[in-house]
C-alpha positions in Angstrom: 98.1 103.8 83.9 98.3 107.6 83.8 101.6 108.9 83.0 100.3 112.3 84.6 98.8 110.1 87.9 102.4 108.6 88.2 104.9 111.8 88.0 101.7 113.0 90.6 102.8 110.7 92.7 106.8 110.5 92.0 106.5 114.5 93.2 104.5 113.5 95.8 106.3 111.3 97.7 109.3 113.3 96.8 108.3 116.2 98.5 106.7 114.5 101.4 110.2 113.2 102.6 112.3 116.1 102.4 116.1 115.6 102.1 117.5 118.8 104.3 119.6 119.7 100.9 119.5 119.1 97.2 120.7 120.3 93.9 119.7 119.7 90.1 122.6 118.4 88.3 121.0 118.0 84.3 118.0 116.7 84.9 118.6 114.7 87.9 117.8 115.4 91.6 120.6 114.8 94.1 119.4 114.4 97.9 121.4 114.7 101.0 120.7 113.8 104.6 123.2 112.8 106.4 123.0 108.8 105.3 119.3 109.0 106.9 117.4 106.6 104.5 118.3 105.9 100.9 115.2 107.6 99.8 116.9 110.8 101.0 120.3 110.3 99.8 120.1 109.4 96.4 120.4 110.5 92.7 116.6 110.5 91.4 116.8 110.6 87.7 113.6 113.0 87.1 114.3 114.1 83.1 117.0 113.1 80.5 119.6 115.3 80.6 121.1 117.2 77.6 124.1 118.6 78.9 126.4 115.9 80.0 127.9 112.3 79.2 125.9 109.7 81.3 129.1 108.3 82.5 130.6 112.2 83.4 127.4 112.8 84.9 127.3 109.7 87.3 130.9 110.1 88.2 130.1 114.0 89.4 127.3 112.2 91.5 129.8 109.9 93.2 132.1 112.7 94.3 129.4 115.3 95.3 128.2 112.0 97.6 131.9 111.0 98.6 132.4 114.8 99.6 129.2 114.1 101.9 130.3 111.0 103.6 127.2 109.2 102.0 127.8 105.8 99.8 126.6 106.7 96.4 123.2 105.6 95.4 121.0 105.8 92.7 117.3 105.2 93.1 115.9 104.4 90.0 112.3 104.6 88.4 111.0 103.4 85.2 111.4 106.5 83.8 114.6 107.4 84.5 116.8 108.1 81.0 117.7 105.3 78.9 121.6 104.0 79.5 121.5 104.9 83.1 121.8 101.7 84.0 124.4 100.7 82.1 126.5 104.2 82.6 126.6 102.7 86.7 127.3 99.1 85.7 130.4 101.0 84.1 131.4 102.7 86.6 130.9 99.8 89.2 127.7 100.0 90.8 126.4 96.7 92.2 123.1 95.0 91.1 119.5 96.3 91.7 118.0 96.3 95.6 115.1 97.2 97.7 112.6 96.7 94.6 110.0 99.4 95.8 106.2 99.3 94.7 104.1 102.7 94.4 100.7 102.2 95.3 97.5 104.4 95.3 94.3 104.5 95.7 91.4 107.1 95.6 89.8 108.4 98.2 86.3 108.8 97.2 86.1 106.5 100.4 87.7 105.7 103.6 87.4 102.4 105.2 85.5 103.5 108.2 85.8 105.7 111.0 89.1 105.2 113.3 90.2 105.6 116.6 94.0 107.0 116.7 95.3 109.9 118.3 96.0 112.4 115.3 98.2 115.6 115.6 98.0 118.0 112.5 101.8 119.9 112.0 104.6 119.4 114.0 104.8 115.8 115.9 104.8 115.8 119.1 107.7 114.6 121.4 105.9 111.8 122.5 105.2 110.6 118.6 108.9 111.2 118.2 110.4 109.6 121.3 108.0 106.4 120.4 109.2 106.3 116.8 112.7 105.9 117.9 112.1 102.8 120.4 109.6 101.4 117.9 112.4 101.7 115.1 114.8 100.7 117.6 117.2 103.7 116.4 120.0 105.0 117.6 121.1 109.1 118.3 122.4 109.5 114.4 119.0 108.0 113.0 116.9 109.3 115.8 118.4 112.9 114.7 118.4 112.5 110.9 114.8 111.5 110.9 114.4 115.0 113.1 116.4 116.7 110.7 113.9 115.7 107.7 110.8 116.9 109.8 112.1 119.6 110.4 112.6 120.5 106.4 108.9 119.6 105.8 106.6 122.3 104.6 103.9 120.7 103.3 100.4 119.9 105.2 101.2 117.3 107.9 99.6 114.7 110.5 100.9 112.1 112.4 98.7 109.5 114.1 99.5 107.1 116.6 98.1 104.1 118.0 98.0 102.8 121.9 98.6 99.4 123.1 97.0 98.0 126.7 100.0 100.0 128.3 99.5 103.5 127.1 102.0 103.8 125.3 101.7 104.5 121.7 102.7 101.0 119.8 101.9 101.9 116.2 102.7 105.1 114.1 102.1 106.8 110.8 102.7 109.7 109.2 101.1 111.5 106.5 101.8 114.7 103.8 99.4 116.2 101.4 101.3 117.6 97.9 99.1 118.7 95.0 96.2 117.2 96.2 97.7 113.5 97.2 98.0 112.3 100.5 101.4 110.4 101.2 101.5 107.9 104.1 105.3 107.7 105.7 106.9 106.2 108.3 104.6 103.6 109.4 106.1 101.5 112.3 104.3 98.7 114.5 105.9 97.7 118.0 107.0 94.2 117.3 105.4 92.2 120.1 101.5 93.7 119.2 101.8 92.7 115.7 98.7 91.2 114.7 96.2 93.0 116.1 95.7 95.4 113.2 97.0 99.1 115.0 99.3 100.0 111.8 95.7 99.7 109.8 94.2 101.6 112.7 97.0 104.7 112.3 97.1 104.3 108.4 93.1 104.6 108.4 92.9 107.5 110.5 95.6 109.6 108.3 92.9 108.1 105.2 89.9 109.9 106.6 92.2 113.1 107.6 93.1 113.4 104.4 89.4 112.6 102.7 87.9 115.0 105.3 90.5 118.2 104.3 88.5 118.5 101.0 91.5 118.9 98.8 92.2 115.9 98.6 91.4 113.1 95.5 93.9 110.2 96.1 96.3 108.5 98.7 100.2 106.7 97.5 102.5 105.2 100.0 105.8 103.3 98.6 106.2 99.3 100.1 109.2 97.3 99.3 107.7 94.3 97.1 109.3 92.0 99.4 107.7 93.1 102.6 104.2 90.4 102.5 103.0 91.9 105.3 102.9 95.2 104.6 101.6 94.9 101.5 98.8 92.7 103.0 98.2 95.7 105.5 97.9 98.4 102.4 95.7 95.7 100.3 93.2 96.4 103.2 93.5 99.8 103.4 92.7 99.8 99.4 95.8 100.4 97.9 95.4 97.8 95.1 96.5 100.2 92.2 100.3 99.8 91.4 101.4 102.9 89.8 105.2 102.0 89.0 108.4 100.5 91.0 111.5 101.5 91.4 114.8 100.1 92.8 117.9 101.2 94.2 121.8 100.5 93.1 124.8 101.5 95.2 128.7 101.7 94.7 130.5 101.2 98.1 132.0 104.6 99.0 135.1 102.4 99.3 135.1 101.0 95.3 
């Protein structure tokens, strides 16, 4: 695979779910939201560092994290520098979690022509107020998810789905960085699983993206645990994997 295709897509998918703040610490990207998803709050080793002791270096990440409120957490892709891992089995960091696949595909093609309501820029409150009670969230992850929306600056859309009741039952999101289309936040009302809507919301972010013209290929990140959606994205075409990555954390109280 394309070492150029995968740090397309590690950028991608890093800028399409924004962390409200971050810093650089030697070669590694520290993201803070408030606990709001691990993707968001967590060390991302981009590049080997050159400055500073592994060990040193994760320690500073604990306390920056601790200083935050937010357990520390490391989310770590095949390319992150040799003896990370065992610079946070040193310092007490429990085993790896949440294995994570990157897929893509391109998108000389969509998979047909779909009917979803599709918003381009800010969602609306309707898409917003759904993905709550979908998620079944509470006001502190209702509000961090706002938070990170709100820090997005790349080319948007959000698509939604409607069950027999009008209301929208299925929801996806999608981001366009350097020419790949991420797909986010993809949520299914639990009682009209089944019936294919998630592929309906996915597919019409697909043709968005194909029809902006600036636009060669499509990643989206599934846990490898999660069968069904990774049936769902198998459908939609996804069947390259780029890379996986997993996540280690150190309770804040270790």
């Amino acid at each position: 695979m394309s070492q150029d295709l995968i740090m397309r897509a590690e950028e991608a998918t890093l800028n399409a779910w924004p962390a409200p703040s971050q810093i650089l610490l030697d070669g590694w990207v520290l993201r803070f939201a408030d606990g709001h998803t691990k993707r968001a709050n967590s060390v991302n080793p981009i590049r080997a560092g050159v400055r500073r002791d592994l060990r040193d270096k994760v320690r500073a990440c604990d306390a920056l994290f601790l200083k935050n409120g937010i357990e520390p957490c490391f989310r770590l892709p095949p390319f992150a520098e040799a003896g990370v891992e065992d610079a946070l089995d040193a310092e007490g960091y429990g085993p790896a979690h949440d294995v994570t696949r990157v897929v893509w595909r391109p998108l000389d093609a969509t998979p047909g022509a779909w009917d979803a309501d599709l918003v381009e820029g800010p969602p609306t409150d309707e898409w917003l107020d759904a993905k709550d009670r979908l998620q079944q969230d509470g006001p502190v992850e209702a509000a961090g998810r706002r938070r990170i929306l709100q820090g997005a600056v790349l080319p948007g859309a959000f698509a939604g789905v409607r069950g027999e009741d009008g209301q929208l039952a299925s929801l996806a999101y999608g981001a366009v960085s350097d020419g790949m289309l991420v797909l986010n936040m993809v949520v299914t009302d639990a009682a009209q699983r089944g019936r294919r809507l998630a592929e309906r919301a996915c597919g019409a972010l697909l043709a968005w993206g194909q029809a902006r013209g600036d636009v060669d290929g499509a990643c989206l990140q599934v846990v490898a645990a999660n069968d069904s959606g990774n049936a769902l994205y198998r459908r939609l075409g996804f069947d390259t994997e780029l890379y996986r990555y997993h996540y280690r954390t150190r309770p804040a109280a270790a």
